[in-house]
Structures are given as C-alpha cells and as structure tokens.
N, C-alpha and C positions, 0 to 999 in steps of 0.2 A: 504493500500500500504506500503511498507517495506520504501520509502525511500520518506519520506513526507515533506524532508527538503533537496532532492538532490541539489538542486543551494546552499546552506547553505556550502553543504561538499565540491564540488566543489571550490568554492571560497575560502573556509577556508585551502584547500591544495594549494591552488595559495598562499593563504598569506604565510602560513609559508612557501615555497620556496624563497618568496620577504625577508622578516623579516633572512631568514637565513643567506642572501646572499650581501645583498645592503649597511648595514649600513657603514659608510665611517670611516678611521681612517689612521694610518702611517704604511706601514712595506714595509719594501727592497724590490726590485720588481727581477724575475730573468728576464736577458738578451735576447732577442732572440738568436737565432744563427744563424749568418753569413753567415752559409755553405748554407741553403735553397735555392735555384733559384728562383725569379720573376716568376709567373705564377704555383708556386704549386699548389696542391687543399688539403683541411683538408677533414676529413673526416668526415663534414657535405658536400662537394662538391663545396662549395666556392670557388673561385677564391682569393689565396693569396698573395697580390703585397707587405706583411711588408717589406722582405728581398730583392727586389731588389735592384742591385746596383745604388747608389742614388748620386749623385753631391752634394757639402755644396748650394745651391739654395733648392734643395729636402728636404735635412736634416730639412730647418727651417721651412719644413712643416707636419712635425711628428706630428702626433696628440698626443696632450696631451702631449707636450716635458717636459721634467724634472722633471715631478710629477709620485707619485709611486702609484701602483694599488690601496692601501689603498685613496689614495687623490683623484684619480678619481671617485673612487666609490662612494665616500662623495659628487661629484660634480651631479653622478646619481642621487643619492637619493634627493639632493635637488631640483635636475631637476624635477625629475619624481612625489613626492609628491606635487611641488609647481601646475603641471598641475590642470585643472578644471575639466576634465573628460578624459578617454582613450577609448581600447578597446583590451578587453583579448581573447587571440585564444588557445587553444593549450588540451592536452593529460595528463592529471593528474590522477597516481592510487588510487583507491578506496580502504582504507583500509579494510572497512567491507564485501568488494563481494570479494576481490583479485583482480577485474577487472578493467577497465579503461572508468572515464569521462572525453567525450568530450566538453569543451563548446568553444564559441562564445558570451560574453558579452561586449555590451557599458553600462560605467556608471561613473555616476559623482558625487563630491560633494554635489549635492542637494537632494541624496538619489532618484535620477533616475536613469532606465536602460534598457536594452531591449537585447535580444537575446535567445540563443538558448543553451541547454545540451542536452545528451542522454549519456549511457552507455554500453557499447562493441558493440556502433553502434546497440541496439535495439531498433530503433525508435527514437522519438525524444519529446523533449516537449519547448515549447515555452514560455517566461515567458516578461511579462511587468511589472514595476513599474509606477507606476506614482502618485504625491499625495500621499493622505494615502491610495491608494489601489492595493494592487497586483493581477493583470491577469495572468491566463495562462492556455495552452491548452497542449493536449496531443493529439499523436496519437493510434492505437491501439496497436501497438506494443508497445511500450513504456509502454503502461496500463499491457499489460500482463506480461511484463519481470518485470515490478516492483512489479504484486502480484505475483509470482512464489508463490508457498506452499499456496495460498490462497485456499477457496474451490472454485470448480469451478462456482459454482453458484454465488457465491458473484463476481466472478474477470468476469464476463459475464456481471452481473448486472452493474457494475463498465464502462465497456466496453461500455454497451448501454447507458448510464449515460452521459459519459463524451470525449469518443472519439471525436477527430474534431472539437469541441466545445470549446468556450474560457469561463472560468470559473473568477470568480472576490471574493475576500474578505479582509476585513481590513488588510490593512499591518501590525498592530498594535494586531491584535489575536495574540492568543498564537497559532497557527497554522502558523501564516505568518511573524512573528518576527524576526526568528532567519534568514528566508530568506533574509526580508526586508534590516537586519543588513546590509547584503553583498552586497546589493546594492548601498551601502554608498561608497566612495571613499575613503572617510578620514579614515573610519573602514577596509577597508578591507589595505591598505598603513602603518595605526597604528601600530608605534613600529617598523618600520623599519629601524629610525634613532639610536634606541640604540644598546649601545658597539660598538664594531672596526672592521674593515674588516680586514681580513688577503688576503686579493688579491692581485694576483700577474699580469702581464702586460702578456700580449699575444700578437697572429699577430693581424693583420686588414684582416677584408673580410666585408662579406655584409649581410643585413638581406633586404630580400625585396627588393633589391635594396640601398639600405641606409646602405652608408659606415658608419662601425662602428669598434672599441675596444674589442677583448678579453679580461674578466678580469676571471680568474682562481682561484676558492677557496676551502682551504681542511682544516676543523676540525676534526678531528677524524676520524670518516667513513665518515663523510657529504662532498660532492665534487659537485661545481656547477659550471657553468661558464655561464658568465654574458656578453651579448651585450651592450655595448653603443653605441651610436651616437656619429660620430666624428664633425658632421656639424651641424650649428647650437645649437639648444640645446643641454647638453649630455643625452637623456633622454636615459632611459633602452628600449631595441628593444626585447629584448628576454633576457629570465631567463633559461637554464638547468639543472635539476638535475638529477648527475649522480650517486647518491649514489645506491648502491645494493639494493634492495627492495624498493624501494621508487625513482624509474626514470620518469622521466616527464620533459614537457617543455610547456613553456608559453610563446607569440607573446604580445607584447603590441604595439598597434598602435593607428592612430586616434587620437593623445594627440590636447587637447581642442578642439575639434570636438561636434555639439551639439549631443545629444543623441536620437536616434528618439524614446522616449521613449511616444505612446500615445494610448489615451484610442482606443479599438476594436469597429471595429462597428459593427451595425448588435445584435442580440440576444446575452448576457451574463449570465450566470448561475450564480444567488448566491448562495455560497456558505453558507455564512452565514446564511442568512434566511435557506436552507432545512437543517442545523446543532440546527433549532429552538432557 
C-alpha cells in the first residue's frame, strides 16, 4: 500500500499548522472597525456581534480586554497543551497525492486514540490505539485507492485479506511507530510553545456554537487564523490555514473528554504473526 503511515501524515500536517500558529508572544494588535453593523456574517457564515454598538456595561465584557493577539494566543496554547486529551476534525492537504485527508481523531496524553481518516473521500479506515497495540481496519475502497499502481493481483489479494476486518500489531514495530507517535498528545502539541506569535485580534463569532476570538497571523506567505474560546477556558476551537498551496483547517473539540479508545471484539488479524 502506498500510504502505510497515513494517520502518521495526517497528524503531522495538523501539527505543523498548531506549531505555526499558537505559540504566544507581544505584538500590537490592529483595531477593529467601527463602521461594521451588529449582525454581519464573515465569510465563514458566522454571525458577527464584535462591532455592535455596545454601552461602557458591554465594553467591560470584551473578551480578552486589553491584551494583544500575541498575549492571547500564549493564553491558547497554554490552555490547549495543558488539556488531557481532545479531539481533531477537519481537511488537511496531502503533500504527496496533491489531495486531501480527512480525519476524525480523539487522543490523549496517555498515547491513546480512536477514530477515523480517508482520503479524497475514498473510503475510509478506522484506527484504535490502545496499550502497546495499534488496530485498524479498512474498507475496500480505501484498500484500493491506496494501492492505485499496485498489480492487480496483489491489490485483490490485499482486498480479500483485509477489507472489513480489524487488523492489530505492536505499536512499537517499525510498521506502527511513527503512527503510534501521533497518537500521543504531548507529541503531536510538541513545540508549539516556541518563538512569538505575530497575531493580531479579530471579530468574535462562533465555532460550534462556542463563542470565540479571531486571532489573524501572517509570516511571509504563511496566513492562519486561529479560534479561541472566549468562555471559560481559552482553549483553541479551530486552526485555519490559508496559505496558497497548503489550505486546511482543523476543529479541536472534546478537551479532556475520555477517549473511547478500546480493544475490537470479535476476530482480529495479526499482523505481526503473518509478517513471520
């Protein structure tokens, strides 16, 4: 199969959008503008209440009063890495197809997780951690569009082999390592407190329901914008990136939520034993 460490790549384009985006630091924040009316929409569809006309009662309820995009975003990231476990949604491109995976992961600190990827929507495959052992199944789709260029005989074999069926091996092989990695919390979060944010302050709209913080960042070509949490915690709600060639966007939810990460029942295929 061509991509024998897809939750690997997955995740690892989730990080680096976190790591590009999160780390906290100082710089000037720009202004809203005044002129906008109460009840705009952005061009996610949101509903945007920053600009309404507000009374000094309102004002002293400005999320995040007096601190500047840099400072909030320092307050994310320490939100968001102190969590125990979350869970990732969202559309990240695939450098090596040009295309786009989809996942759906929970995971935590304790190197559990559970959920789901596929790629341009070809099927899907299902992946559990738990312990030192990683599961996961596929469908047939998914089996095929990952051998494309396979001979057909081998990607048939494959197909009868492993469709539908929840497959199990060390997390710890060199087969399931570099997956396993990503299933860690703290590895995939890793390094996202260094250097500065250059972020700037945005409206308030909503992710999910859950009012939150625009924070707006641009290096170079790289441009992201970043949801907080205005309530309660400031934890990160969503991550955008808008840079050309490299767009995607990732939902984090479920902060310290347990993980339903547990072994399949029913008949599992080792992997390991038919690898001899």
């Amino acid at each position: 199969m061509r991509r024998t460490a897809l939750a690997a790549l997955c995740l690892a384009a989730a990080t680096t959008g976190l790591t590009g985006c999160l780390p906290g630091g100082d710089k000037a924040d720009s202004k809203p503008s005044a002129s906008r009316q109460a009840g705009q929409h952005g061009t996610d569809g949101r509903t945007d209440h920053s600009d309404a006309p507000s009374t000094p009662q309102e004002k002293k309820k400005e999320p995040f009063a007096g601190l500047t995009g840099g400072q909030i975003a320092e307050r994310a990231v320490k939100a968001t890495t102190g969590a125990s476990s979350l869970r990732m949604t969202g559309d990240l491109p695939d450098d090596e197809s040009g295309g786009t995976i989809r996942i759906d992961m929970a995971l935590d600190k304790k190197g559990e997780c559970a959920g789901t990827m596929s790629l341009d929507g070809e099927g899907e495959a299902e992946l559990i951690k738990t312990g030192d052992t990683l599961y996961m199944k596929y469908d047939e789709a998914f089996l095929r569009a990952q051998s494309e260029g396979e001979p057909k005989a081998d990607t048939d074999a494959a197909v009868a082999l492993l469709a539908g069926k929840w497959t199990k091996m060390s997390a710890t092989g060199a087969d399931a390592k570099d997956i396993a990695t990503f299933c860690d919390l703290d590895s995939v979060l890793g390094g996202t407190e260094d250097g500065h944010s250059l972020a700037t302050r945005g409206k308030t709209t909503t992710v999910d329901g859950t009012p939150a913080l625009t924070l707006h960042e641009k290096d170079r070509k790289e441009r992201h914008t970043l949801y907080v949490a205005t309530e309660d915690e400031p934890y990160v709600l969503r991550l955008d990136s808008l840079t050309p060639g490299d767009k995607g966007s990732i939902t984090l939810s479920d902060y310290n939520e347990p993980v339903p990460a547990q072994k399949p029942s029913g008949d599992v295929l080792d992997l390991d034993a038919l690898s001899g």
